[in-house]
C-alpha positions as CSV (number, residue, x, y, z in Angstrom):
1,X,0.0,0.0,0.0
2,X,1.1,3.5,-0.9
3,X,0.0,7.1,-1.3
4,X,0.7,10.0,-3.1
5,X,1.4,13.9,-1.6
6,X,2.4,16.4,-4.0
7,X,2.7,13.4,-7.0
8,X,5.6,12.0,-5.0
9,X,5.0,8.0,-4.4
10,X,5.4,7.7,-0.5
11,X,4.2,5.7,2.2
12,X,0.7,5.9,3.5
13,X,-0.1,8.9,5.8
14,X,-3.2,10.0,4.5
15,X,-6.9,8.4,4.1
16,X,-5.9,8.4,-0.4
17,X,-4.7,5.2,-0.9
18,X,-3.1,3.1,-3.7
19,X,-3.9,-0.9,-3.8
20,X,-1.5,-2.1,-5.7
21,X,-1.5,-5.7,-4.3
22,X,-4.2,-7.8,-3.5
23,X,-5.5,-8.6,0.5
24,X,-5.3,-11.5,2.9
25,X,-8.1,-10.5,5.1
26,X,-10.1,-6.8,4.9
27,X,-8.6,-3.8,6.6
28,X,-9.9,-1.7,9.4
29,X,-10.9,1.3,8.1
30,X,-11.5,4.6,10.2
31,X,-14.3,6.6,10.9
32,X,-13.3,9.9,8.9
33,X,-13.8,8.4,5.1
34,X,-11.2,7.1,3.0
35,X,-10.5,7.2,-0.8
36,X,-9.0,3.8,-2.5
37,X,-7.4,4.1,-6.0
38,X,-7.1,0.2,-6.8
39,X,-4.5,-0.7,-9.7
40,X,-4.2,-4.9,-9.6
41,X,-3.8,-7.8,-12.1
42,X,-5.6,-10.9,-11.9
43,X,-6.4,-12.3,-8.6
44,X,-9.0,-11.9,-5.5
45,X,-9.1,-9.9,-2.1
46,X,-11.8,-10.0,0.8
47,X,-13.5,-6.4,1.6
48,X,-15.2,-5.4,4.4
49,X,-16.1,-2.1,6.1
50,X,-18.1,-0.9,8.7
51,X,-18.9,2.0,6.9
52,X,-21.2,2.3,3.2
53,X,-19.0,2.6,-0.2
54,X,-19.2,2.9,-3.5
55,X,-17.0,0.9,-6.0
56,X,-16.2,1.8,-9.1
57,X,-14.2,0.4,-12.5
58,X,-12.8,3.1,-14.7
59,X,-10.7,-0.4,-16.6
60,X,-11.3,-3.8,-17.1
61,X,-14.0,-5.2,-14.8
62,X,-14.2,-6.7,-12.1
63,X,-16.8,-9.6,-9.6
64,X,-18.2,-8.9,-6.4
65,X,-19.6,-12.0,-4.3
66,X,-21.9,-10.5,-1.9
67,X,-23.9,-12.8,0.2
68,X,-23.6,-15.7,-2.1
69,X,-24.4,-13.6,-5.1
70,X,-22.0,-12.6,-7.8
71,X,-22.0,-9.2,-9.5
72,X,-20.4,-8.2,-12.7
73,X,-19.0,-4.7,-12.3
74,X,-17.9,-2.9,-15.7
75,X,-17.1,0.2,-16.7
76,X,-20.2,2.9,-16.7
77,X,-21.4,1.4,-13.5
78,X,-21.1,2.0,-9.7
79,X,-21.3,-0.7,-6.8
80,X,-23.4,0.6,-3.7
81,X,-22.0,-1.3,-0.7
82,X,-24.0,-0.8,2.4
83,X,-22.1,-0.5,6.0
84,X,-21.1,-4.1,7.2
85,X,-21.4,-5.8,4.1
86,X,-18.4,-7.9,3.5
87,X,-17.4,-9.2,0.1
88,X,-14.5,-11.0,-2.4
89,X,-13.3,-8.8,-5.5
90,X,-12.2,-10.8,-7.9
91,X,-10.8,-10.0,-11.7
92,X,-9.5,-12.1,-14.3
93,X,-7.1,-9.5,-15.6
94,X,-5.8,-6.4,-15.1
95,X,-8.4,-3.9,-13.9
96,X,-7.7,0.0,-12.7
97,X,-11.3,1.1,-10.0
98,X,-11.7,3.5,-7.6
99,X,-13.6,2.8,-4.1
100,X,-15.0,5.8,-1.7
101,X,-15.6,4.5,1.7
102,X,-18.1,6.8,3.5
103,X,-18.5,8.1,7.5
104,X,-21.1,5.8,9.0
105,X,-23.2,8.8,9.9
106,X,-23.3,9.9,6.2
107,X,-26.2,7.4,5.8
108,X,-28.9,7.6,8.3
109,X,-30.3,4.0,9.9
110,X,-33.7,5.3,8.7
111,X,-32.2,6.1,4.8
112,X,-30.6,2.9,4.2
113,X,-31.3,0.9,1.3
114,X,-32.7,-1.7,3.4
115,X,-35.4,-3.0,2.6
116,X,-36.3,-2.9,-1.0
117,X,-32.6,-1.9,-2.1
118,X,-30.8,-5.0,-0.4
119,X,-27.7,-4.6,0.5
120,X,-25.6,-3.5,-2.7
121,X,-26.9,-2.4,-5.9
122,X,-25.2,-1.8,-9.1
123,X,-25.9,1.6,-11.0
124,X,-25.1,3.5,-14.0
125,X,-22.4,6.4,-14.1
126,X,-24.7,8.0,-16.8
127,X,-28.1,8.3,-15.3
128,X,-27.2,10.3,-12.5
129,X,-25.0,13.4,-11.8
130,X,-23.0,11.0,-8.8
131,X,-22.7,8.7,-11.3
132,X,-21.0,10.9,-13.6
133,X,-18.9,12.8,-11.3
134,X,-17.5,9.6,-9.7
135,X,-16.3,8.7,-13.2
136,X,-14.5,11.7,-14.0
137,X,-13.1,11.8,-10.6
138,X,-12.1,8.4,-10.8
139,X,-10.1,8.8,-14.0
140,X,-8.5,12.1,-13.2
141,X,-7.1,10.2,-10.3
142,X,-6.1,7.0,-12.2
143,X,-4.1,9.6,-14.6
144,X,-2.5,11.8,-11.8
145,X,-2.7,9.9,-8.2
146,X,-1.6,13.6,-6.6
147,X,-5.0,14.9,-7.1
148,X,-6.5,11.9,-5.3
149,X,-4.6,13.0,-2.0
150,X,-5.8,16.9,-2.3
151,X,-9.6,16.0,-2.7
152,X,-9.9,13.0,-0.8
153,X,-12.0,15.2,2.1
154,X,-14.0,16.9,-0.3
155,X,-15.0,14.1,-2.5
156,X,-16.0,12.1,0.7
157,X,-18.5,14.3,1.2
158,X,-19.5,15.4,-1.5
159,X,-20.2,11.6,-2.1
160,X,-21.8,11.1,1.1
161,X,-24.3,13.9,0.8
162,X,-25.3,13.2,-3.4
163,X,-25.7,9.2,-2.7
164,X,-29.0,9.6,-1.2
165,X,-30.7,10.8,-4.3
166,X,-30.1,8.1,-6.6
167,X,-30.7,5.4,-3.8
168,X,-34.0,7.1,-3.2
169,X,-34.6,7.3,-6.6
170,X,-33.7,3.5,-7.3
171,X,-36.3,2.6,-4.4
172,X,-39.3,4.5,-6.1
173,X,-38.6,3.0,-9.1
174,X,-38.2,-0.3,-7.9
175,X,-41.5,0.1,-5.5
176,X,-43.8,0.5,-8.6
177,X,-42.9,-2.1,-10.3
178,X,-45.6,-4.9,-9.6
179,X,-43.5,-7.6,-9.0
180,X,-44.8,-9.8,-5.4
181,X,-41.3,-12.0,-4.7
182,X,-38.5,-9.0,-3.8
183,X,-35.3,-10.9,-5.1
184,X,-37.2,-10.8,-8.9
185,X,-37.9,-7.5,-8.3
186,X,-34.6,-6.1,-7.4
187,X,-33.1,-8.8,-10.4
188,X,-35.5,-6.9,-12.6
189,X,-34.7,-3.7,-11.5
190,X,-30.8,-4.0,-11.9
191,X,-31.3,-5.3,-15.6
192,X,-33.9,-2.1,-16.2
193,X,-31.3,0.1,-14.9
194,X,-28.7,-1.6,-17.3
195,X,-31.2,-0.7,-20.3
196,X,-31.8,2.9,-18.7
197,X,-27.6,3.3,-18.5
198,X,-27.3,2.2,-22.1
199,X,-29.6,4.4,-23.6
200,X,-27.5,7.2,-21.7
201,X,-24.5,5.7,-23.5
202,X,-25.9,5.8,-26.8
203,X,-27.2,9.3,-26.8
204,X,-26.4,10.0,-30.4
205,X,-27.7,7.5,-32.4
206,X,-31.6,5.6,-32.2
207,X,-31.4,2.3,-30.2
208,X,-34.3,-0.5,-31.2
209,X,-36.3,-1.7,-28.7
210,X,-35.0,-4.9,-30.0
211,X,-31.5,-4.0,-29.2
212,X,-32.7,-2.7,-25.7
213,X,-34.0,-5.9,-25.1
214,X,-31.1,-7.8,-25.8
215,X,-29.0,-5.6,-23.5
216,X,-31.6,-6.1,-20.7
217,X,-32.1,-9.6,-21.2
218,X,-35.8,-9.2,-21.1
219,X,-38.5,-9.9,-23.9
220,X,-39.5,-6.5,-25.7
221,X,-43.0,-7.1,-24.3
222,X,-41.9,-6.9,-20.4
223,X,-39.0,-4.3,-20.9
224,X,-41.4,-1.7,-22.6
225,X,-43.8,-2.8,-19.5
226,X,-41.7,-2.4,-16.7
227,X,-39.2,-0.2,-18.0
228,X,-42.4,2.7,-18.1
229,X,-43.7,1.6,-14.4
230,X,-39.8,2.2,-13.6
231,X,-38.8,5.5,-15.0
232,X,-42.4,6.5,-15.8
233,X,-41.5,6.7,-19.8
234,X,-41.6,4.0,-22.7
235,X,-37.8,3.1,-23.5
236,X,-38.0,4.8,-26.8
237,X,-40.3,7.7,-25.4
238,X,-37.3,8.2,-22.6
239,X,-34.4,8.1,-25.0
240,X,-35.7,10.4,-27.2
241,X,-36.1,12.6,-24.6
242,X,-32.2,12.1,-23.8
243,X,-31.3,12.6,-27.4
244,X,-33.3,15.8,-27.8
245,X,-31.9,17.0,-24.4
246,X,-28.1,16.7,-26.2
247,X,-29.4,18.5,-29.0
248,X,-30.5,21.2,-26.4
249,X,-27.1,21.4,-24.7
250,X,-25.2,21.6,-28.7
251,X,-27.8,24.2,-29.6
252,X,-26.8,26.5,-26.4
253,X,-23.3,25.6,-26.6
254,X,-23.0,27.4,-30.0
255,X,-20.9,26.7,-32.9
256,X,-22.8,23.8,-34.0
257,X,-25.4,24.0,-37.4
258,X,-28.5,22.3,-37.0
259,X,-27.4,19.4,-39.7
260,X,-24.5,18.9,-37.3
261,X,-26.3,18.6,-34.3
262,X,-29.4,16.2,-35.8
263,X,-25.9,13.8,-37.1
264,X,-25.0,13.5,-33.8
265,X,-28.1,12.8,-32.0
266,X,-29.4,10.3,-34.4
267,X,-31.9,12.6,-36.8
268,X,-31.7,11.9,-40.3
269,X,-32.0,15.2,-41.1
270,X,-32.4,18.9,-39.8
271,X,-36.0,19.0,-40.9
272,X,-36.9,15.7,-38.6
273,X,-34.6,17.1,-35.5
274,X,-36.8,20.8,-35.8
275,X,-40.3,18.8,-36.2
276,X,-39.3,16.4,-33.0
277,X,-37.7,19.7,-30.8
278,X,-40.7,21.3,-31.7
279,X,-42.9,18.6,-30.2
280,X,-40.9,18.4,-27.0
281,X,-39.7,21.9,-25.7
282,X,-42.6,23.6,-28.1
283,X,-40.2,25.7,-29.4
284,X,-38.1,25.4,-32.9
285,X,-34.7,24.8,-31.8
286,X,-33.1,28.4,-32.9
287,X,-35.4,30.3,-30.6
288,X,-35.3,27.7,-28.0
289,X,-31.5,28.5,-27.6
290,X,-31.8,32.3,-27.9
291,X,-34.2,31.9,-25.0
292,X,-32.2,29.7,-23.0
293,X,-29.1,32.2,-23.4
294,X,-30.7,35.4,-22.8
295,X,-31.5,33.4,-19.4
């Protein structure tokens, strides 16, 4: 184990850490938060923490056993560990992650994700703005370990005060969907939230609702079904909505022509990108963005 202050590789004197060798047995780990920059080849190492926290694979990918159940962690997603759950990380080849151990008292007995949740969850980096920031973090710090021992404090919290949104946001979701036996429902769940992440991914470009299936692992019947009772759109309904959102964010940006902008969020033309803006935001797409820049 090592650290980094001021990008100079030393030994370990601050909660950032380095894994760059796999475990025997889990470490103690303090009450104040710690940061965990993992860099490892093949192999396996048992976790465990008294504390909640978050796991995340910026290379490679990596398994979690978690009370007899394996989970496939890949890059675009986030592990949600809650406090006392132990575990075995396990990767067949090389694989770079990041980890962000929380202060038990960042998640309130009353706010954790028992019991609809479980105990760990796996979300996408691209449906929520935790999810996002962990990533860029994450590979900020893979490329230049100094800036993981400067922000460690701030990224705890920052992390221990934005994970509650997205876990209460997972738990509404997964309490309308109108499935009786709870393991199906939170097996269903996780696959609708691999669906929702990809159609985040593939913002630029029209995904089938064939294709969606196949990435879900559900029939195109039950995904449209419970995918709406989920995130309260129809998969294509919702990713259009994502698509005309980019558009949005080009438009405002400037420096983009319309033909450019309905390339790269999946219009065939500029003609079918105004007709589909105009449906959405009721405006056409030029005066949408003066309005949004004049404020």
């Amino acid at each position: 184990m090592v650290t980094y202050h001021n990008n100079t590789r030393v030994e370990m004197t601050s909660h950032f850490t380095i894994m760059d060798q796999h475990l025997d047995a889990p470490r103690t780990v303090g009450e104040s938060g710690k940061l965990v920059l993992s860099r490892l080849k093949s192999g396996s190492s048992p976790l465990g923490s008294e504390s909640p926290s978050l796991k995340i694979v910026l290379d490679g990918e990596c398994f979690y056993d978690v009370d007899g159940t394996v989970l496939r962690l890949r890059p675009g997603q986030f592990l949600y560990l809650d406090k006392g759950v132990g575990c075995v990380a396990s990767h067949r080849a090389e694989m770079t992650g990041m980890c962000v151990i929380l202060p038990s008292p960042d998640i309130p007995t009353s706010n954790r994700a028992e019991p609809l949740l479980g105990r760990s969850i796996i979300l996408s980096t691209r449906t929520s703005g935790l999810g996002r920031a962990l990533e860029e973090y994450g590979r900020r710090i893979a490329r230049d370990p100094g800036i993981g021992h400067r922000i460690v404090d701030s990224l705890v919290r920052r992390v221990g005060a934005a994970i509650h949104e997205p876990l209460a946001e997972s738990e509404a979701a997964m309490a309308r969907l109108t499935v009786a036996k709870l393991s199906t429902r939170r097996a269903l769940f996780q696959r609708l939230e691999r669906a929702r992440g990809y159609l985040h991914e593939n913002d630029g470009r029209v995904v089938s609702l064939a294709e969606l299936a196949s990435v879900a692992g559900l029939s195109q019947f039950h995904l449209a079904r419970y995918f709406k009772l989920a995130f309260g759109n129809a998969p294509i309904a919702y990713h259009r909505a994502l698509r005309l959102e980019r558009a949005g964010a080009l438009l405002i940006a400037a420096g983009h022509s319309l033909p450019e902008i309905a390339e790269r969020t999946g219009y065939s033309d500029e003609v079918a990108l105004s007709h589909a803006f105009r449906r959405h935001y009721g405006r056409p797409p030029q005066l949408w963005a003066r309005e949004r820049r004049r404020g």
